[in-house]
Steps between C-alpha positions, in 0.01 A plus 500: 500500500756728582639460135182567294333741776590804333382367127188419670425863644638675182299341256252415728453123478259310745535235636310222650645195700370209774887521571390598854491149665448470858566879563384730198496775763915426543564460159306873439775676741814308329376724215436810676864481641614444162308787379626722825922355375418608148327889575164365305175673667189508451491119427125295604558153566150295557462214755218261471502251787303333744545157344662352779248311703719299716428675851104474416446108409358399806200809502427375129498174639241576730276734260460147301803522239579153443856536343481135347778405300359560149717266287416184780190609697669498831447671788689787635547360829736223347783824485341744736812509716721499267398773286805764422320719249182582344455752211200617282521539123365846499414579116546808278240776593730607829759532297336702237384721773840584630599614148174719525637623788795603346750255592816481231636128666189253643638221770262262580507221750315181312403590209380325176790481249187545277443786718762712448495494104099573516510759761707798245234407265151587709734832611543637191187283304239614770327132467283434787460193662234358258660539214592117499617483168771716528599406838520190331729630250737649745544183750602331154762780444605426863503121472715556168769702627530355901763273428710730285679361247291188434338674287774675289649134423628385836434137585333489161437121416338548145820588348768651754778415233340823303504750773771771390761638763357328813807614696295886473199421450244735570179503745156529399284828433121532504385820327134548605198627345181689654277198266714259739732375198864435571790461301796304653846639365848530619773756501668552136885362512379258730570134493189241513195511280146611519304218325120376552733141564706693814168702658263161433741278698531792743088507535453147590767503803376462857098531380308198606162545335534708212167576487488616867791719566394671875677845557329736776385688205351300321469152326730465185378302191849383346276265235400837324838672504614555156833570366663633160841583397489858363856558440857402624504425877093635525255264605138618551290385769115560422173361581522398888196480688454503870240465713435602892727372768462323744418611881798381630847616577809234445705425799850415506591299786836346598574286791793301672506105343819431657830413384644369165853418334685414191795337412656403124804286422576428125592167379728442212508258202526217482182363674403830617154451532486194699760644717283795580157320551736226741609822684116569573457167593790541761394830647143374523563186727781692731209761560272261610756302655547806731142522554453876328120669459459627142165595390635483120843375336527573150777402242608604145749377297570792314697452132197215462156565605418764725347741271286251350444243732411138313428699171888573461620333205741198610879563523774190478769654660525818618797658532412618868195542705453713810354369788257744665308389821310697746313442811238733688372432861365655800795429713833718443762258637340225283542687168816673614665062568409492149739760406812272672376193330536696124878547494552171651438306182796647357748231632204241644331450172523472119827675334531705242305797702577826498359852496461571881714821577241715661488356817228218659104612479371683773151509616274810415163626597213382272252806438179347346202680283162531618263642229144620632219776476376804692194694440567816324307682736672407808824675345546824389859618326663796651646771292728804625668764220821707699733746317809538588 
């Protein structure tokens, strides 16, 4: 920030981030110090916050919010005491309010990545919260560019070989229309490409239902989106429809799930894959040998099959295979005994093993997801606008 601050207030750029994380309010006064080092006044920063809902579970509890788990159905109480955090995905209209305000930089808490793409739009658009359609259109500009690059030809799997100076390549713009068209475009003298290939494989990323894409806004369509290349690196993006939302907030919940830890040791031709999987074998029966409480104990043999599982094509002989095991548990000293037991195998199992220089695994904390709902109504966003 420090480096662009001063384009930003010359040319008067806004901008708009959920880079706040657990303390938006923290993150606003890094930048008004900067702002103070660099002489720039006159400088609004907007704060929208009030997502964090950790301190205020057990009074929603008691007003009948369920908080079920909404991937498995299960109940709250399963994690209650082990909650650590617990965040609402606040939506765009805040945002777009603390623009009205006059705000030049927006930090939000938890906020839709959708959010933050939409929320410029119904500033300087004026759509209201009916106009579905074009709500519609704007999460879809927000889904599009939220994971940067993929759409410019990063992780491209229709033809990556194609993609032109990936070493620069260049992140995705949405230029936005009052009708609620976009076009999706990158920076001239940029590497990547702009194609209706990159921005399709870009749309169906992280969506579940297409049909049923839920944003606080508003319910996204992505059946009806349409797309046409209208010139080098410009896709357009017409035709979404949306529909209301829903009367819920989403929750983000983590909690503590205990410990995990993972070791790797690479075998070596020849034999290197039955050298690897008789090195599982080994570890496996000395950790039960030693009685040790694992709720899970996964292996890979990586160089083989652990990308794809039993549909990786069959390999004679590889020329090495890694070995990569991990355990997770609720007891630390258990999973941390697994950590001596890795580097062990070195001299008290199969040879040709190498590739252990960073030291024997140590146990870490395990930090698990709970996804759940709120009503919107027992929530409200909070917005402040300072100058400095």
């Amino acid at each position: 920030m420090e480096k662009i601050l001063p384009t930003i207030v010359e040319k008067n750029i806004k901008i708009v981030t959920n880079g706040g994380g657990v303390n938006p309010i923290a993150c606003r006064d890094a930048i008004f110090r900067i702002a103070q080092k660099l002489g720039i006044k006159g400088l609004r920063i907007g704060v929208v916050y009030g997502d964090d809902i950790l301190d205020k579970i057990d009074d929603f509890i008691k007003m009948g919010v369920d908080f079920k788990n909404m991937d498995t159905g299960e109940p709250i109480e399963k994690i209650r005491e082990r909650i650590t955090s617990a965040n609402v995905y606040f939506g765009a209209f805040p945002v777009a309010q603390a623009l009205k305000q006059g705000a030049q930089i927006v930090i939000t808490g938890r906020v839709t990545d959708t959010g933050i793409t939409l929320a410029p739009m119904i500033y300087e658009f004026g759509w209201s919260e009916t106009d579905y359609d074009k709500l519609a259109a704007g999460i879809v500009a927000g889904h599009i560019l939220e994971c940067g690059a993929q759409a410019t030809g990063g992780n491209f799997s229709y033809d990556w070989r194609s993609v032109p100076d990936m070493a620069h390549i260049g992140f995705p713009i949405a230029e936005a229309y009052p009708n609620g068209e976009i076009i999706i475009t990158k920076h001239e003298n940029t590497g990547g490409l702009v194609t209706i290939q990159t921005v399709t494989e870009q749309l169906v990323y992280e969506i579940g239902d297409p049909t049923n894409y839920i944003t606080p806004e508003v319910i996204a369509d992505f059946t009806t989106i349409k797309l046409e290349q209208i010139g080098k690196d410009r896709v357009r993006v017409y035709g979404v429809k949306g529909r209301p939302p829903t009367q819920f907030y989403k929750v983000s919940m983590s909690y503590f799930d205990g410990y995990m830890a993972v070791g790797t040791l690479t075998y070596s031709w020849p034999d290197a894959l039955e050298k690897a999987k008789k090195a599982d074998e080994i570890i496996r029966t000395r950790l039960k040998d030693l009685g040790l409480e694992f709720e899970e104990i996964h292996t890979e043999f990586l160089g083989y099959n652990s990308c794809h599982g039993p549909l990786a094509h069959k390999i004679d002989e590889p020329n090495e295979v890694v070995l990569r095991i991990a355990v997770r548990g609720k007891n630390f000293e258990d999973v941390d005994r697994f950590g001596r037991e890795v580097p062990a195998l070195i001299l008290t199992g199969p040879p040709g093993v190498t590739g252990f220089g960073g030291g024997r695994p140590h146990p870490s904390e395990v930090i698990a997801y709970w996804p759940t709902l709120i009503p919107k109504e027992l929530v409200k966003p909070e917005i402040i606008v300072e100058e400095i």
